[in-house]
N, C-alpha and C positions, 0 to 999 in steps of 0.2 A: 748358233751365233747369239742368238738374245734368250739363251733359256735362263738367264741368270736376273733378267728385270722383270719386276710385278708393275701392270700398270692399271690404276682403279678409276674410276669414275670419277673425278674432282681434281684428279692430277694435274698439275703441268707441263708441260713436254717442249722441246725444244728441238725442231726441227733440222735437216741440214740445208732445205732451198728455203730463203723466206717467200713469204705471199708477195702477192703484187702491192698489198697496202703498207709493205715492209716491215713487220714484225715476222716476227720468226718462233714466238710461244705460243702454243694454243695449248685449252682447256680438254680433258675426254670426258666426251658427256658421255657416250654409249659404247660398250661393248658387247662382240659376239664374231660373226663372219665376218662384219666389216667394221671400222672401228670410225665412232663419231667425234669429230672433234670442231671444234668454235674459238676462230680468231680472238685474242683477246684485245686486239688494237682494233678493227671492223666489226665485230661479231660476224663473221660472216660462217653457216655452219657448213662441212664438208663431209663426208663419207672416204674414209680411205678401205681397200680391202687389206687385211690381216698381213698380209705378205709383203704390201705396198709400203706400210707404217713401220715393220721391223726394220725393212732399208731405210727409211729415212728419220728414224728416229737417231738423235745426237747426245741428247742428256734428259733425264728428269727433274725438272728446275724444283718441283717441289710436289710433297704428296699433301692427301688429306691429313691421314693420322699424322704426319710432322708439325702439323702446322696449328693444331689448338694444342694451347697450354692447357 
């Protein structure tokens, strides 16, 4: 199902439940077994496991390499 999206470290992402502070994009600060990621509207940081994050992943709002001219 997601072997078609790369996600890196600085990326954006856009979840399909929002947080309870109501934003719905967070930042990946870490990956590996489990994937890190930080509220952009709270920071608030969270740990999803790998399998956790592919279901609830909705879109890639934006990457690193996209995004410096």
């Amino acid at each position: 199902m997601t072997a078609g999206f790369e996600v890196k470290p600085g990326d954006v992402v856009r979840l399909r439940k929002q947080h309870p502070c109501g934003a719905s994009e967070w930042q990946v600060v870490r990956l590996g077994t489990d994937i890190g990621l930080r509220c952009l509207k709270c920071q608030r940081y969270v740990l999803l496991k790998r399998s956790v994050f592919e279901q609830r992943l909705k879109a890639i709002v934006s990457s690193e390499k996209g995004e410096a001219p």
